[in-house]
Structure formats: structure tokens, C-alpha cells
N, C-alpha and C positions, 0 to 999 in steps of 0.2 A: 504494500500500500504506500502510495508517495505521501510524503510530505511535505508542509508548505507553509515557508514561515509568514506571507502575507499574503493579501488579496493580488496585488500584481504578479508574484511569483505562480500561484497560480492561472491566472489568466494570460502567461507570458508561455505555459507551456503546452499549448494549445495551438494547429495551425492556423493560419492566416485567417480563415472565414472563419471560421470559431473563434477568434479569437474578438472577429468584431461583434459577434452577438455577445458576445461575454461583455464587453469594451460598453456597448450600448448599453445593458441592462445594469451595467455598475454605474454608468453617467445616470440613468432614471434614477435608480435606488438614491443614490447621493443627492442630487438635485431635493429629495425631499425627507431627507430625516435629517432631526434636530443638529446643529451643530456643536454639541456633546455627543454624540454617537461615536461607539469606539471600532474600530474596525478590526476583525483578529480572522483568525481557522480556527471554526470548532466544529465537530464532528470531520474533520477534515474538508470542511466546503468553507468560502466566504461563507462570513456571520457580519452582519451588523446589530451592536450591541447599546442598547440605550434602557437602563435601569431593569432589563432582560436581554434576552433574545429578541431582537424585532424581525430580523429576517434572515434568511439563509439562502444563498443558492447553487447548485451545482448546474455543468456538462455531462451530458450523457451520450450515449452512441446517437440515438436518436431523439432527442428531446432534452430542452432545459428543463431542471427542475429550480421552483420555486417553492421555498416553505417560509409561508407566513404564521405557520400554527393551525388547529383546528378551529378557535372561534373566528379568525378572519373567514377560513374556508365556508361555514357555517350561514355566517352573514352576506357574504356576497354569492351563495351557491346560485342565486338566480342569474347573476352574472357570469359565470363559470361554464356554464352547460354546454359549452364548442370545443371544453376542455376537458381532460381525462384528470379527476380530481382524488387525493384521497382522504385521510382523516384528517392530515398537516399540511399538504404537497399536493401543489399544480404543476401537469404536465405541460412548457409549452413547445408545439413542434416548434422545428428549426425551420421550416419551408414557409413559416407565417410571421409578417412583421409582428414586432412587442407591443401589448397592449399597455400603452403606456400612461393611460387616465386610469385604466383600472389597476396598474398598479400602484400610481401616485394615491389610488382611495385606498386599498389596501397597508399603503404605510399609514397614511394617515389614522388610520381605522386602530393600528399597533399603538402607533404616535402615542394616542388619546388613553390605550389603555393600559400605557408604560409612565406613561407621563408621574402619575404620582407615589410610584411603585418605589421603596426604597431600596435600592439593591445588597444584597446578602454580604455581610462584610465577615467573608471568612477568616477574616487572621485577625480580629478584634482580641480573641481570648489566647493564639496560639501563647505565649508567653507563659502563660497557666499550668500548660496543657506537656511543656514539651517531655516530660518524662515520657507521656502516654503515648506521644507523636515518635517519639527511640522504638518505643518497645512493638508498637507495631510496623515501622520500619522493618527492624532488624526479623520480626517476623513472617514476614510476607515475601523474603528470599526463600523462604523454607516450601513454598509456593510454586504450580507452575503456571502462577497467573502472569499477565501482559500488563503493563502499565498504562493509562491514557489518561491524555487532559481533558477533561467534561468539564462545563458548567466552572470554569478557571479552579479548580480542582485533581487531585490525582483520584484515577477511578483503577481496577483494577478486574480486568477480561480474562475471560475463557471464550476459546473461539470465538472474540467480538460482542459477547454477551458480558455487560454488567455484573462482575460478583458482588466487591464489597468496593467500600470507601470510609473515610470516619471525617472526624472531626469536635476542634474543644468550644463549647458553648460557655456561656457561665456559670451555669450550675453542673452540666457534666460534661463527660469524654464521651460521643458517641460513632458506634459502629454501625454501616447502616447495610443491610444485607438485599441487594437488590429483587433477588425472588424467594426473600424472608415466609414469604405467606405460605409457601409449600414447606418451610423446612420442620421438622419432629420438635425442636422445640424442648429437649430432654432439661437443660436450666430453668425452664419456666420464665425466661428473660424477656422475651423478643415483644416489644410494642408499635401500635401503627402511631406514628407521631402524628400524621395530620388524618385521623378517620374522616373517611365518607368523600378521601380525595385518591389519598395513596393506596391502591389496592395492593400492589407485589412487594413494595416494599417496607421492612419492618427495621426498628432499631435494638441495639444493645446499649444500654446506657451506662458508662462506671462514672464515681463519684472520688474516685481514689484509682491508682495506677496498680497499687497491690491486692485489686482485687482482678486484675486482668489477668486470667489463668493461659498460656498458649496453648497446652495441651486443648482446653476447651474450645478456643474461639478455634485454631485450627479445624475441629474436629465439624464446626458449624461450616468454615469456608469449605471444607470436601464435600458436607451435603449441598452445599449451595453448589457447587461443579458437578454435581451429579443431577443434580435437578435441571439443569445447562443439558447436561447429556442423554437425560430422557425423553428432552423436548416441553418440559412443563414451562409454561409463560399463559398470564394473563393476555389474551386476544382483545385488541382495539374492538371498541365499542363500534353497531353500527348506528346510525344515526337514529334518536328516541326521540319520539315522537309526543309531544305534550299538550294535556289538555286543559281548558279551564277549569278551576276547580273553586267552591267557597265563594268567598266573596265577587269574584272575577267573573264564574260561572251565574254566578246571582243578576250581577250589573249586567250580562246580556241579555238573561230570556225577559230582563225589563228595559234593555232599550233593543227593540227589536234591527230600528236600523244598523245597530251599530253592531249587532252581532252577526245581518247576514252580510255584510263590510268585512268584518273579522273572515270569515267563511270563507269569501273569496281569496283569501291573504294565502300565497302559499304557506305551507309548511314548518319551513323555516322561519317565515317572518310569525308566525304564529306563535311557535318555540321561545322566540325574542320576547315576547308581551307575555306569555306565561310566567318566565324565569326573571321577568320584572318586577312583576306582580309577586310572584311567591316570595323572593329576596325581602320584601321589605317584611318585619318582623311584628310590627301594630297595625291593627286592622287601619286606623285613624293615616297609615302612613300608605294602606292600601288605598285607601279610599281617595286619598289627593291623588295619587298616581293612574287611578282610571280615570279621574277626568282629565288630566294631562294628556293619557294616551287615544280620548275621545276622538277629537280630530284626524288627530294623525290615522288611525284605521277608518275614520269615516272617509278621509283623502287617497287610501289604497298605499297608503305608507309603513315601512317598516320602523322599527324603532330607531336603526342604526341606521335608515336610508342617509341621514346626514351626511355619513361620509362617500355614502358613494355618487357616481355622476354619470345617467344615463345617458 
């Protein structure tokens, strides 16, 4: 697998005609993200980085790939439909100019949802931590995993899959086992740090460096390679499908126009005004937000249509 310490160097190893669709779609991309956006290789593709991931993209045999994430995908899928899409990643052929307004909506659509996102300051606590950061060093030689940079982090692969990573917080040292959710589990350790988000992966937390046993966590990272080698992984979600419920379901069979307005909304824009609606946590806070949304679905509007531009 090549590597590539910057965005030119990979677009410099590409022939000539490739090289100008590459050349094109970095002038777009630039052209409209914030001027704090950091530019690096992650996953080994261009990344542009601003308080996340905003975007990524690669060369292929046949086809750019562009990955703006799944909720970009999501919101503009009405726009997409000439294009072979998947959860995160738009295909676009090489034999067809670049859409270049839908991509300017698509950054912007990131823009908006990066924008007040505080980005993850991993080495805030390392100084805390370094005992912990030796000891699983020195242990993960004993390994025949791969090392890689993720998420500006070290991650550490079997065949290209995810095993573990760690890192020191403020109250602890954690181990994070990428497809924790299968493994036995014999310590009774393993928690989902963010439930109802993280489904594969689970943490190990110490609070002291003398309770990190090698014989143990070794014994964790072999089932986690073995779980690699059976083939178990959590399958990408396919797109769910949402409906009004409560309050939401209430306000339409009482304003009739506005529900068969809703009706007509594709799918997705539908998905948008449910998961609007359901976020807010007091009915009082539901109830401002369907009249807010009143309009906009009596108009045949999505809720994110803002940033796109038909």
C-alpha cells in the first residue's frame, strides 16, 4: 500500500489526465472550506480536516470516490440519484464533468455541522498517562498487529481491520477494542463508552498502571484477531426509515394540509423532520419546532434544503 505524506504527493502520482480531475476537485474542495481546514492523509486518501473529518477523497480504476460521511449522503440523496452512492461515498465516473455546486452544498452542509464541534484533544492528559502509554508500547511488539495512523492517532490492524488503540483521559487509561462487542468478556471489564452510538466497539478502563495485567489484555487482543478471522463485524446499517410518532404524528392528522405536504416529501426529507422533532427533549420544545417546520413542508422543503442548490 503506498504512502503519502501530503495531498500533492498524492495527486502528483497519478498520470496526466488523472491527474487533472484530481487537480480540479482539490481546487473545488479548497475554494470552499473554512480557512482553518487542515489538510493531511488519512485512511490513506486526501482528508480535509476542520474540527473532524469534512471530507475525503480518493482515485480509482474507474471512478472518483468522494466521502463526505453518511449524513451528507442522506440529505442530498435526492440529489445523488445519477450517482452510484453508498453509506459515506459517492461514486463519481471519470467520463463526466464534476458537479461542482453540489459539491460546494455538500461542504457546506459539513461546514455547518463541524463548525461548533470541539475537536478531541488527545494529548491533553498524555503526561498523566505515560507509564501506561510504556507499558502498552513495549506490549504490543509481542503482537503480530500492523500499526496505523487513524483519527491522528496510532491504531493497531490485522489484515487492515481495526484491533485495538488506547489512550489517557482524566480520570483513566483506556483500551479500546474495536470489535469488543463479540469478545467473551472473561474480566467482566469491557464497557460501551458512548451506548446507543458505538455498537463494535467497547472499552477497558484502568485507573492505575499496576493494574494492567499483559498476560490479560494480551489474551483479549488474540480474541479480538480471531474475531478478525472468522469474519464477525457489525454490517453498515441500510437506510431506516422513520415515522411520525407522538406529538408530531398528533400535529398532522390535525393539520391535514400539512400532512399530505409531508406525504409527498421523499423519504429522506421525511427522516430529517422526524429526527428533528424527536431530538428535542420537552414537548414545549417540540411544539415550537413544528411550527417552525410548518412552512417549510407546506413549501415541499427539506429541512437541510438550505444548503443545497437546485
Amino acid at each position: 500500500m503506498n504512502t503519502f505524506l501530503n495531498i500533492a504527493e498524492y495527486i502528483s502520482g497519478f498520470s496526466d489526465d488523472r491527474k487533472i480531475i484530481l487537480e480540479d476537485l482539490y481546487k473545488i474542495i479548497k475554494k470552499h472550506v473554512p480557512k482553518e481546514t487542515v489538510e493531511k492523509i488519512s485512511y490513506g486518501m486526501p482528508t480535509f480536516y476542520y474540527n473532524g473529518n469534512l471530507i475525503h477523497f480518493a482515485l480509482f480504476k474507474n471512478h472518483l470516490g468522494l466521502y463526505p460521511g453518511p449524513d451528507a449522503i442522506e440529505v442530498f440523496q435526492d440529489q445523488l440519484t445519477s450517482f452510484k452512492t453508498s453509506k459515506g461515498a459517492i461514486q463519481l465516473p471519470l467520463d463526466q464533468k464534476l458537479p461542482k455546486q453540489l459539491i460546494a452544498d455538500i461542504i457546506a452542509f459539513n461546514v455547518s455541522k463541524l463548525k461548533d464541534k470541539k475537536a478531541a484533544n488527545w494529548s491533553a492528559y498524555n503526561d498523566k498517562w505515560t507509564d501506561a502509554e510504556e507499558f502498552m508500547q513495549q506490549l504490543i511488539v509481542k503482537t503480530n498487529l500492523d500499526k496505523a495512523i487513524k483519527w491522528d492517532k496510532e491504531v493497531y490492524t490485522f489484515n487492515n481491520k481495526n484491533v485495538i488503540g488506547w489512550g489517557g483521559f482524566k480520570d483513566f487509561f483506556s483500551l479500546w477494542f474495536y470489535n469488543g462487542v463479540f469478545l467473551s468478556d472473561p474480566e467482566k471489564v469491557l464497557v460501551n463508552a458512548s451506548d446507543g452510538k458505538t455498537k463494535a466497539m467497547r472499552q477497558w478502563r484502568f485507573t492505575n498502571v499496576a493494574d494492567m495485567d499483559e498476560k490479560k489484555i494480551l489474551a483479549y487482543i488474540n480474541e479480538s484477531i480471531q474475531t478478525i478471522k472468522d469474519g464477525k463485524e457489525i454490517r453498515t446499517d441500510v437506510f431506516e426509515e422513520k415515522k411520525p410518532e407522538g406529538i408530531f404524528k398528533d400535529f398532522l392528522e390535525s393539520n391535514i394540509d400539512v400532512k399530505i405536504a409531508f406525504e409527498k416529501l421523499t423519504k429522506g426529507k421525511q427522516k430529517e423532520y422526524v429526527v428533528y422533532i424527536d431530538e428535542a427533549k420537552q414537548e414545549k420544545t417540540k411544539a415550537t419546532r413544528l411550527e417552525k417546520i410548518k412552512e417549510l413542508i407546506l413549501q415541499n422543503k427539506g429541512l437541510n434544503d438550505k444548503y443545497k442548490t437546485k
